[in-house]
TORPAVO-854548 format. One record per residue (C-alpha): chain; z, y, x; residue number from 1. Coordinates in nm, 2 decimals. Each point is the difference from the previous one (the first is absolute). Example, Ala and Ser with C-alpha at 12.3 -4.5 7.8 and 13.67 -1.06 7.14 Angstrom:
<nodes>
+-------+--------+--------+--------+-----+
! chain !      w !      v !      u !   n !
+-------+--------+--------+--------+-----+
!     A !   0.78 !  -0.45 !   1.23 !   1 !
!     A !  -0.07 !   0.34 !   0.14 !   2 !
+-------+--------+--------+--------+-----+
</nodes>
This chain:
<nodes>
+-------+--------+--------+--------+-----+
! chain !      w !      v !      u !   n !
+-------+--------+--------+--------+-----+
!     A !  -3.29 !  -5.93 !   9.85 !   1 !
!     A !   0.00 !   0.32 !  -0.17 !   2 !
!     A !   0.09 !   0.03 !  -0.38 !   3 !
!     A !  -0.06 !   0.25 !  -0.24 !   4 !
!     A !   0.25 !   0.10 !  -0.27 !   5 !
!     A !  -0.20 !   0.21 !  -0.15 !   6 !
!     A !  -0.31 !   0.26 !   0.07 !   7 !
!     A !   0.08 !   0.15 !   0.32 !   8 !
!     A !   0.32 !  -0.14 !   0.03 !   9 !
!     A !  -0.03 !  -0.28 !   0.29 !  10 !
!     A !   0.28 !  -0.22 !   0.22 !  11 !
!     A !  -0.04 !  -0.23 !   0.27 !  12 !
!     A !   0.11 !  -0.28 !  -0.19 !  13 !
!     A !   0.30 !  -0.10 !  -0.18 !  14 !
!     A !   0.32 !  -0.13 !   0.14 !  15 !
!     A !   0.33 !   0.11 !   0.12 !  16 !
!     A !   0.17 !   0.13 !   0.37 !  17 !
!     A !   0.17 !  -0.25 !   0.21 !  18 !
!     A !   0.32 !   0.15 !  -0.01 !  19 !
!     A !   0.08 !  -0.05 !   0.41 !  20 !
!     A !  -0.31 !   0.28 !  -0.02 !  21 !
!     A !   0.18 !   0.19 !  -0.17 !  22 !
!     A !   0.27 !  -0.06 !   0.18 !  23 !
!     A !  -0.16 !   0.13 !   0.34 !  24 !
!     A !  -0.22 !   0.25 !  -0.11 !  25 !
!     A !   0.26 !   0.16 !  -0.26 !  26 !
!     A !  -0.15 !   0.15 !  -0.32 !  27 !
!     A !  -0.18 !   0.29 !   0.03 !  28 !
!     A !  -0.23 !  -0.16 !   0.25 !  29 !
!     A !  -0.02 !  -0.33 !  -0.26 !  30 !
!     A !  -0.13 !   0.24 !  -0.23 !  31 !
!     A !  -0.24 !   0.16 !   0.20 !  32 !
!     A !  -0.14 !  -0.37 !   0.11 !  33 !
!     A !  -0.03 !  -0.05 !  -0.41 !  34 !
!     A !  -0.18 !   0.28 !  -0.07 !  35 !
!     A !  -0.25 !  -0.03 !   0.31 !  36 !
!     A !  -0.10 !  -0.42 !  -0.11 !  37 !
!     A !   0.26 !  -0.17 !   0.28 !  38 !
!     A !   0.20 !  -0.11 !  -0.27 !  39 !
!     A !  -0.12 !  -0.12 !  -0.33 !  40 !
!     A !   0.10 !   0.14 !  -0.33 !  41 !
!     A !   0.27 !  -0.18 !  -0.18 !  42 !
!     A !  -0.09 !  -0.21 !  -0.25 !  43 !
!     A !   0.13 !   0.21 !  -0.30 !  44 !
!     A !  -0.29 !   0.25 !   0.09 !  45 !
!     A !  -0.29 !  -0.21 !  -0.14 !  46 !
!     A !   0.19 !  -0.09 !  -0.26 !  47 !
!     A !   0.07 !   0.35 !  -0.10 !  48 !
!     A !  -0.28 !   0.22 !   0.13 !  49 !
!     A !   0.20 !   0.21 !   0.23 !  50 !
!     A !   0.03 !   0.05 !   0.36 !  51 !
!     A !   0.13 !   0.18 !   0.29 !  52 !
!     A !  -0.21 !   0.32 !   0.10 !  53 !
!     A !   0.20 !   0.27 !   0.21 !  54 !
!     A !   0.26 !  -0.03 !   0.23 !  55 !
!     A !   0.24 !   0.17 !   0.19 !  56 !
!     A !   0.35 !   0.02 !   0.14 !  57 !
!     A !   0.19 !   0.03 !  -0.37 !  58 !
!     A !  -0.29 !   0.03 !  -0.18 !  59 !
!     A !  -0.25 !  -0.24 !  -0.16 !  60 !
!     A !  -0.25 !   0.02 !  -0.28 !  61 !
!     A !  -0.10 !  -0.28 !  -0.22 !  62 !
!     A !  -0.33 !   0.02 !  -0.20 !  63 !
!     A !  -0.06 !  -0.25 !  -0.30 !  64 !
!     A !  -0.25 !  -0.02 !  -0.31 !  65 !
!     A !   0.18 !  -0.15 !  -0.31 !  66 !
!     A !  -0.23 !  -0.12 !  -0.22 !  67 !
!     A !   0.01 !  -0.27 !  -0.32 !  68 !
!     A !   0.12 !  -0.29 !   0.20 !  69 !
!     A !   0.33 !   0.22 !   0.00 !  70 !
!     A !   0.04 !   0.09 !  -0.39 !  71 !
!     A !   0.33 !  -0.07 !  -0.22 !  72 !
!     A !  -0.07 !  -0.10 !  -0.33 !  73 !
!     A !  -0.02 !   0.36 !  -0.08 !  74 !
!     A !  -0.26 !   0.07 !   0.22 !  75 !
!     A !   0.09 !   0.22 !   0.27 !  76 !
!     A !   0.08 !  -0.12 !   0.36 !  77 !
!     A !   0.31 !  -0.19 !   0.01 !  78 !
!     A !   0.32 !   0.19 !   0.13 !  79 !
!     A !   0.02 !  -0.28 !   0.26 !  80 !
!     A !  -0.32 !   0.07 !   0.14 !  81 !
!     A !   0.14 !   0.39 !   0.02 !  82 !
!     A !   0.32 !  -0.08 !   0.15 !  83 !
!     A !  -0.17 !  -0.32 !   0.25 !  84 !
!     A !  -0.23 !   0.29 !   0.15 !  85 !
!     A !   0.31 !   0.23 !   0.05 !  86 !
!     A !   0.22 !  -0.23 !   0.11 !  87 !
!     A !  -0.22 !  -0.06 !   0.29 !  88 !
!     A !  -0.08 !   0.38 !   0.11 !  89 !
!     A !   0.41 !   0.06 !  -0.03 !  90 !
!     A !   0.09 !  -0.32 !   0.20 !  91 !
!     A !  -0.30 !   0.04 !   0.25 !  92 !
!     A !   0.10 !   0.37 !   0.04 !  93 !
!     A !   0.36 !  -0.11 !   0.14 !  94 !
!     A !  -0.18 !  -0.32 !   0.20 !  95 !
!     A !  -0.19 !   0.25 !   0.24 !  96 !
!     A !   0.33 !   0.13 !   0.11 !  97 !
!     A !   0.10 !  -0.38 !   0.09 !  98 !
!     A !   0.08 !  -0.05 !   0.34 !  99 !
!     A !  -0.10 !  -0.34 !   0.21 ! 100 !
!     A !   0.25 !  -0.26 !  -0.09 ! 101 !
!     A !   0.09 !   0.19 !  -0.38 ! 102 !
!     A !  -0.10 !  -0.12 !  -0.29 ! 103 !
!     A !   0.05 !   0.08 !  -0.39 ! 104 !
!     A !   0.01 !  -0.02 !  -0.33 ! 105 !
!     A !   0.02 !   0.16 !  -0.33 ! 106 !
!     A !   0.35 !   0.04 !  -0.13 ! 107 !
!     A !  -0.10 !   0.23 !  -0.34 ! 108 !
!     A !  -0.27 !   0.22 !  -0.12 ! 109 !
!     A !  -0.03 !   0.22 !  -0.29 ! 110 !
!     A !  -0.36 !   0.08 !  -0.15 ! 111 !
!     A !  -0.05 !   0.28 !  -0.30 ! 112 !
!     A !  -0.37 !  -0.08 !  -0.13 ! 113 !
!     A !  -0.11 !   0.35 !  -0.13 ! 114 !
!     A !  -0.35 !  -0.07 !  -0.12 ! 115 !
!     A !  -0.18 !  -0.32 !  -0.13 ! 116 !
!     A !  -0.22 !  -0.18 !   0.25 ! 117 !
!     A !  -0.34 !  -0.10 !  -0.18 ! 118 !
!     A !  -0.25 !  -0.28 !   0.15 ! 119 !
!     A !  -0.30 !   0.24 !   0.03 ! 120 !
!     A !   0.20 !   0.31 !   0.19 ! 121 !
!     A !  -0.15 !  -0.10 !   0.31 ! 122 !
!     A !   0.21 !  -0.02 !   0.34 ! 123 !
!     A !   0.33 !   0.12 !   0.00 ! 124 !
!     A !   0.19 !   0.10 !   0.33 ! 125 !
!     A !   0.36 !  -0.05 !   0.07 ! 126 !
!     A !   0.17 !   0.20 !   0.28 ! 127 !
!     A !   0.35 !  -0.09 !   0.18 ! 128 !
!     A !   0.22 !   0.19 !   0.16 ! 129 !
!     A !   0.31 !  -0.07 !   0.18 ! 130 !
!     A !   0.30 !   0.22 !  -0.08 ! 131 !
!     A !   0.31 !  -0.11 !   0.24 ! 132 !
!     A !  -0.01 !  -0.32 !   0.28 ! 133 !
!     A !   0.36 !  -0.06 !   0.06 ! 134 !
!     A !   0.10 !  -0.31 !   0.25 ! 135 !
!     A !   0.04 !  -0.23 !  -0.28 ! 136 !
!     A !  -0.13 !   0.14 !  -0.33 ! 137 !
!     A !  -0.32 !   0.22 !  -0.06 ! 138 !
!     A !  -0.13 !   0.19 !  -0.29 ! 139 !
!     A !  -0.36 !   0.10 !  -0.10 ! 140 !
!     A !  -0.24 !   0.18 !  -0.29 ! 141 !
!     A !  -0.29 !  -0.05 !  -0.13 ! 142 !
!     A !  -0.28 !   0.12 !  -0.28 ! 143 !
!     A !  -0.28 !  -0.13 !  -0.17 ! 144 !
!     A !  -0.30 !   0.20 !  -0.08 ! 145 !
!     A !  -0.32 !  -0.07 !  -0.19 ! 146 !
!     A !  -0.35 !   0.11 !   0.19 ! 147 !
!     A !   0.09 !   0.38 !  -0.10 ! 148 !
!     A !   0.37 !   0.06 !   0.14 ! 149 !
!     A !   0.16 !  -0.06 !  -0.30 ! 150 !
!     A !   0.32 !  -0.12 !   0.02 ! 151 !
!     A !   0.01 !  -0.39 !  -0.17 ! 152 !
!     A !   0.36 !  -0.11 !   0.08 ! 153 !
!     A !   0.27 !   0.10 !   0.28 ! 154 !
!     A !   0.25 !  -0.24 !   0.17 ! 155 !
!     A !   0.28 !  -0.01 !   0.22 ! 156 !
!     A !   0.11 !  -0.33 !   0.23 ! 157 !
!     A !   0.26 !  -0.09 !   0.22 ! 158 !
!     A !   0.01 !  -0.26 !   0.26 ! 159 !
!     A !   0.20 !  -0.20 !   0.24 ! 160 !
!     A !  -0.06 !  -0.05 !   0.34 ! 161 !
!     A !   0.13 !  -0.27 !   0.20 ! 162 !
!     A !  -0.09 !  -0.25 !   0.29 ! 163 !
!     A !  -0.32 !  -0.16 !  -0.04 ! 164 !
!     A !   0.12 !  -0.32 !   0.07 ! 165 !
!     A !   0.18 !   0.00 !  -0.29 ! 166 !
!     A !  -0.37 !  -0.05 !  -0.24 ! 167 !
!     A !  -0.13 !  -0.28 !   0.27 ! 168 !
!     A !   0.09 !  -0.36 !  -0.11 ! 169 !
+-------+--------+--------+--------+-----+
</nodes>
């Protein structure tokens, strides 16, 4: 069942990876399955209008449209909105590098918001990169941009890799 998040923006469905996927197919093929419909879109993705759009080995971009389900009580988009869409292009970045059998998780990130996000900006892009994949720790980068190329907020991220045995219960 396809969803849309928003216009033009459309998933398979919503869900989440079976992590002994993952653990065969290793990330960057995981990702690629996401993108192409094999895998659905996790649930935060409807929730927040934003989803998965390019991948590559250490490199993913995120596209999203904030809009007034997303103000703070000032009304402009809620930092957490910002920092949930660049979380996920930094740690996704560093998941295409995963290996079968790795998995990973977030250990810190830093985001500096550098613009206000407004509800009727339109679709905003967020690009990842990776920076360094070490055996146990890896870093990455990313920036936001409104529709134009300018620059909305820049991040960094680093994350720890490990067994993926170690997230299956």
């Amino acid at each position: 069942m396809s969803i849309e998040l928003y216009p033009g923006m459309v998933v398979s469905g919503i869900g989440t990876v079976p992590l002994d996927v993952v653990a065969r197919d290793g990330g960057l093929k995981t990702m690629q399955d996401l993108l192409s419909g094999v895998h659905p879109a996790p649930p935060m993705s409807e929730t927040l209008k934003f989803s998965l759009s390019e991948v590559e080995e250490g490199r993913v971009v995120f596209k999203g449209l904030p809009s007034v389900a997303h103000l703070n009580p000032l009304g402009t988009i809620h930092g957490g909105w910002t920092a949930t869409i660049m979380d996920s292009a930094l740690a996704c970045a560093v998941m295409t590098m995963l290996k079968p059998g790795e998995g990973y998780t977030t250990i810190e990130f830093k985001v500096n918001l550098v613009r206000p996000l407004l509800a009727d900006m339109g679709e905003v892009s967020c690009e990842g990169k990776i920076i360094h994949r070490g055996r146990t720790i890896a870093t990455s980068e990313a920036w936001l941009r409104d529709k134009n190329g300018k620059l909305l907020a820049h991040g960094t991220e680093t994350c720890a890799i490990f067994p993926i045995e170690n997230l299956m219960r």
